[in-house]
N, C-alpha and C positions, 0 to 999 in steps of 0.2 A: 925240186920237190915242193909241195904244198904240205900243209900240215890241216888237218884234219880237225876241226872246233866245231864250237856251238853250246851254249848254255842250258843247260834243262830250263823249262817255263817256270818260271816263278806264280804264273795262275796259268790254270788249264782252263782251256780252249771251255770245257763242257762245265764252267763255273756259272750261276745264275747270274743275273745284273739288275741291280735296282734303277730307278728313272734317271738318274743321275750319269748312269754309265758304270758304277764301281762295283765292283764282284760282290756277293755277297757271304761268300766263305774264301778260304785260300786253298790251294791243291800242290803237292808238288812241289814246296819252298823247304827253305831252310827258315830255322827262326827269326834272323835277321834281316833276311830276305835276300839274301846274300846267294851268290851261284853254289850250285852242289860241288865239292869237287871232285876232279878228275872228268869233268863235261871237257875241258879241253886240251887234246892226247893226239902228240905230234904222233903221225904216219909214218913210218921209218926214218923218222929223223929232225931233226927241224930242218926247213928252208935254206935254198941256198943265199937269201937275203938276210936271215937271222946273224945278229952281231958275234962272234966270239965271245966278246968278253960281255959280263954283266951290264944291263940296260941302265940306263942312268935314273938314279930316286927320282922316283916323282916329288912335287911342290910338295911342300909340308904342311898338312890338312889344319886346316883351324879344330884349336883344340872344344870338345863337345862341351855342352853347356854345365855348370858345375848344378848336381840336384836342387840347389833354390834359386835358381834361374827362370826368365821364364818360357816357353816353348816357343816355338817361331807362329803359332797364330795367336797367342798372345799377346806377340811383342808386338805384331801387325793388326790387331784391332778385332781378329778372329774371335768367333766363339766356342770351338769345340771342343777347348779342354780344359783342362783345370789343374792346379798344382800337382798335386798324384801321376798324369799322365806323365809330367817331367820324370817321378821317378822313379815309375814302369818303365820309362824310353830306355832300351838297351844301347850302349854307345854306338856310331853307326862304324862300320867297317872301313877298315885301311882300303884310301884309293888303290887300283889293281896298278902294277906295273905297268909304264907303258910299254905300249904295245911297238914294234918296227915298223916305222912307213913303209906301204906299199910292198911288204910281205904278201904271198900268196897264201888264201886256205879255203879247205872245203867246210860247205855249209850243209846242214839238213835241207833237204829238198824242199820241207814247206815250213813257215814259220805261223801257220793257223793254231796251233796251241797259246801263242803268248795274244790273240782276241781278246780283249775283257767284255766284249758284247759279239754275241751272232751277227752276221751280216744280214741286210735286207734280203728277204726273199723273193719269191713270183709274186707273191701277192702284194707286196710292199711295194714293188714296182709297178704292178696293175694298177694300185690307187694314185702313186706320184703320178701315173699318165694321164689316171682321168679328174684328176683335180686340177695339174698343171701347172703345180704351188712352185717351180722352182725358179720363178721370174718375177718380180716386182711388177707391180701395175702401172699402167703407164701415167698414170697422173702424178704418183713418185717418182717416176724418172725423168719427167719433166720437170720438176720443181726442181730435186731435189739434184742429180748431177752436175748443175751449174755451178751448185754451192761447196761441191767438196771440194776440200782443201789442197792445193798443190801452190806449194812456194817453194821452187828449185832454188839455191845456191849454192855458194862455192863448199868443195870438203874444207873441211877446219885443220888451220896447221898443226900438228900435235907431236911430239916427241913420244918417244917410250916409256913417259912416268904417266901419259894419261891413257884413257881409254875416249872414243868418239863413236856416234853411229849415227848414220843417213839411211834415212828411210827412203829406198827407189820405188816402194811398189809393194804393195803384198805380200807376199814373204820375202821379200828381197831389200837385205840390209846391207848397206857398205861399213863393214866393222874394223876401226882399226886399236886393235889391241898389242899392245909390248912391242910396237914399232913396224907389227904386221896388219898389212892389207885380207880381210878373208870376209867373204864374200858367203852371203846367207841363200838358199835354193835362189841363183839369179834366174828372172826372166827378164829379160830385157825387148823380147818381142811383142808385137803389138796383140797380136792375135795366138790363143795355143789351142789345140783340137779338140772341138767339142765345145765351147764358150764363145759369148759374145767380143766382140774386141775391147779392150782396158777405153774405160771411161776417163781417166786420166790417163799423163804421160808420163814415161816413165822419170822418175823423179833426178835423176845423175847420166848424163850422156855417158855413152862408153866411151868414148876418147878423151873427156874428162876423168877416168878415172886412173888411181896412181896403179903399178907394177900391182896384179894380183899375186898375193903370195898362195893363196889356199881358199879351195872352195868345201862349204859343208852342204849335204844335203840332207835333207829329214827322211824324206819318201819317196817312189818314183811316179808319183799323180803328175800330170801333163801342167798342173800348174806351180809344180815344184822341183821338178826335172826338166827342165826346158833345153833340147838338144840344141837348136839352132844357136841359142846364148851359150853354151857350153862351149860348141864349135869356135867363137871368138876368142878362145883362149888360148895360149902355148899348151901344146900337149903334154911338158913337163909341170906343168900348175898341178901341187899334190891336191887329191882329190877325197876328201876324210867322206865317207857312206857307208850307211847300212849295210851291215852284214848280208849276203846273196847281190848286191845289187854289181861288183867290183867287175864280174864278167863283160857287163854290159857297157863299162864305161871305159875298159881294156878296148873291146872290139871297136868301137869310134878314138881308138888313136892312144889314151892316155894313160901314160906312164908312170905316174906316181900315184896308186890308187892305194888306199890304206881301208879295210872292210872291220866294221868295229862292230862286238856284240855289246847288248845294254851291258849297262857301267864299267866296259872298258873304255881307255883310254890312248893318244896317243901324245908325242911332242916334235914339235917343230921349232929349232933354234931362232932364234930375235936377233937383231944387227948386233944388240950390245954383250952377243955370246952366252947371255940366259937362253931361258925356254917357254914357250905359251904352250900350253897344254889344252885338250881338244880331247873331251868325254861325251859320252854318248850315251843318253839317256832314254829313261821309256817316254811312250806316249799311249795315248787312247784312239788309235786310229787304225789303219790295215794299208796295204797297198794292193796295186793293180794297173797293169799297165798296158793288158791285151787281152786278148778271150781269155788266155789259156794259163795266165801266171799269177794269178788272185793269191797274195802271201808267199809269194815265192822269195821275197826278201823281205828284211824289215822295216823296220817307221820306228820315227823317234825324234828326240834333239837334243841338242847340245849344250855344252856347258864349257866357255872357253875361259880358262884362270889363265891372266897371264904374271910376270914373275914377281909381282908384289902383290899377289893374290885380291887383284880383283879380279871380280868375276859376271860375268854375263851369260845368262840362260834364254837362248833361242828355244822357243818348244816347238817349232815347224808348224803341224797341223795336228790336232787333239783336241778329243772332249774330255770336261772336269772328271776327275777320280781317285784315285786312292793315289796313285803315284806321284802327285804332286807334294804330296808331306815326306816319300822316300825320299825324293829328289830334296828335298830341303835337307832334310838331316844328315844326306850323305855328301853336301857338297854346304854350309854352311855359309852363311854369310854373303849370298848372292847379293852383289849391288844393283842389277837391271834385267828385267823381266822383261825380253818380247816375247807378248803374248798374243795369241788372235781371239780377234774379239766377234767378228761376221761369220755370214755362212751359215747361219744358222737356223734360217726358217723354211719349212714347216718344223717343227722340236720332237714330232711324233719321228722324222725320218732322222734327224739329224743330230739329236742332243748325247748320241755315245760317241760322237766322231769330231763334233766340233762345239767347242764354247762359247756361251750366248757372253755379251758384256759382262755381266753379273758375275756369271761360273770364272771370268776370267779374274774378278777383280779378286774374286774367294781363291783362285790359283793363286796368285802373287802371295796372299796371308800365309794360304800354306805352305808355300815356297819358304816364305821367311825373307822374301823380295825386299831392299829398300824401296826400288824404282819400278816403275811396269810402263813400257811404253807399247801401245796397242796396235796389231799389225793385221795382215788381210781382211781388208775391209778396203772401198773407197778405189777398187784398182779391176777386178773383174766382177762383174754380178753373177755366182754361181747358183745363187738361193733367193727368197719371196719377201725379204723383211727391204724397206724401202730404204735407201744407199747409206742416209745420212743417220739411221735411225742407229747405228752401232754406236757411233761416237756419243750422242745424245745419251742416248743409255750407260757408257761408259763412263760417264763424267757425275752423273747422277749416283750409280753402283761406288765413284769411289767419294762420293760427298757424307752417303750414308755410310763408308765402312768409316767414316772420321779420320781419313788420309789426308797427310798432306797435301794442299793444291801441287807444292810446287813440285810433288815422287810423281806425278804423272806426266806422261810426257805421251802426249796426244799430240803428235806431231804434224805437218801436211806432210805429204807426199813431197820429197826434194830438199826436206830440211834435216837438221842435228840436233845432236847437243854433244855435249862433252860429259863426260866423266870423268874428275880432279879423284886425285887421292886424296886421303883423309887426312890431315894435319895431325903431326905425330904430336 
């Protein structure tokens, strides 16, 4: 049997949006922002996958900041708040239990209320056609393709006290956290439907890489869903995705699909019999994957803590907005922000779905990010701003927010770095 879930929208669908992309009132929440409950009401039963006995505690959440503390864009250089907000801030909500790998359950048929912006219409599309804007001109792509950065090498040896990431490409990270291998939306193909082919290669050969433990994906866009790379996988490889998306990834073979709504969570045990934890967060984006399935599942990303609570927020694909100060306060203490920072121009079609450099570096603040390492860009040209211009801009957005040089990690294509714990 399947059980029957789904969250009420925390903003409805027919909310307004400012230029930024963020609602301009709320609809439909709870004060905390927290799910309504009783949204999710097993079907006759729980599953026959559901544990017996009680699911194991989640990671024990860092405790909320005491009233004269100061808020997380605060501490990160932000400017939008001020003492008071700390102690207006309601504490944020207990992580949800995790959830059972690869449980079955039914989903609402469309997830177009959780939008925080309308989609482009007829006419939005009649101007992208006769302007043309979603291709760089060819005197930037001449210049400027040579010059992106790709410096492949080896993965870095690392035990289960650190955390490591290798950036292969666009949204595609090799993350190895609490002794596991897990793998960020891989594309590993040269070419995906509807795009030019990747101007760089891809940064990690796949026979290079170690045992995958677990793949996460954000969305099901062709350049974040890449079937052909999927297919390279054991069909037992657990598979953590958006809620509605599980069906799809059943019918191509695979067995351990786990379907998460925003801020549930799931766990995967680590060799040294701990657990890395694997939450699912919102984003400012949509999916679509044919004529006929526009919000048919969700978009999001991730938040993987592993068992000495560090923690790492991939955000997939998204533009700047309110969710990123949720996401900080309900998961504190994030040490490494992959963010995207491309894809972004024309701003009239593009700025509710995807983050210019700037909106990214203002993400990381509001996260309460230590680290922000900058991601799709430099790998497919989807959009008009010239290849090299993201990084350039990224470096500038965090020179002004008065960032550390060295919490940026602007990496080539093919490289790492490490994440050490902190010295007790």
């Amino acid at each position: 049997m399947t059980e029957r879930t789904g969250q009420r929208s925390e903003r409805s669908s027919t909310v307004s949006s400012s230029s930024d992309g963020s609602p301009a009132r709320d609809s439909a929440s709870s004060p905390d922002g927290s799910p309504a409950p009783g949204d999710a009401v097993p079907a006759g039963g729980p599953p026959p996958t559901e544990p017996s006995s009680p699911a194991p505690s989640p990671p024990p959440a860092a405790s909320p900041p005491a009233a004269s503390s100061p808020s997380p864009s605060q501490t990160c250089g932000g400017q939008h708040g001020g003492p008071t907000d700390v102690l207006l801030q309601p504490p944020p909500p207990a992580l949800s239990p995790p959830r059972p790998v690869g449980a079955r359950r039914i989903w609402p048929r469309s997830f177009a209320d959780r939008l925080t912006s309308p989609l482009p219409g007829v006419r939005a599309m009649a101007r992208l056609a006769r302007e043309g804007a979603m291709r760089p001109v060819s005197s930037a792509l001449a210049e400027d393709i040579p010059k992106l950065p790709f410096a492949p090498g080896p993965l870095p040896d690392v035990g289960p006290e650190a955390v490591a990431v290798t950036w292969a490409g666009h949204a595609s990270w090799v993350v190895r956290i609490g002794g596991l291998t897990v793998l960020t939306d891989p594309v590993w193909s040269r070419k995906i439907l509807g795009t030019p082919a990747r101007v760089t290669p891809v940064g990690v050969a796949w026979q290079d890489l170690p045992k995958v433990d677990a793949v996460v994906i954000s969305h099901n866009h062709y350049d974040h869903l890449d079937l052909p790379t999927l297919r390279r996988l054991p069909r037992d490889t657990p598979l953590f995705v958006p809620a509605g998306l599980g069906d799809w990834c059943r019918r191509r073979g695979f067995t351990t699909v786990t379907e998460l709504d925003w801020w549930e969570g799931a766990e995967l045990p680590a060799p040294d019999g701990k657990r890395v934890r694997f939450d699912f967060v919102p984003a400012h984006h949509w999916s679509k994957r044919t004529l006929t399935d526009t919000c048919r599942s969700l978009w999001g990303g991730w938040v993987l803590t592993d068992p000495r609570g560090l923690r790492v927020y991939f955000a997939g694909d998204t533009g700047y907005g309110h969710w990123f100060e949720e996401i900080g306060r309900r998961y504190p203490g994030i040490d490494l922000a992959l963010l995207p920072i491309g894809a972004y121009d024309p701003r009239w079609m593009l700025s509710t779905v995807h983050t210019d450099p700037e909106e990214a570096v203002l993400a990381c603040q509001d996260l309460g990010a230590r680290r922000m390492a900058p991601m799709h860009w430099a790998t497919f040209l989807l959009s008009g701003e010239p290849p090299l211009e993201p990084l350039i801009r990224v470096r500038a957005a965090w020179r002004k927010a008065e960032r550390p040089r060295a919490d940026l990690w602007d990496l080539p294509v093919g490289a790492s770095r490490v994440l050490e714990p902190a010295a007790s």
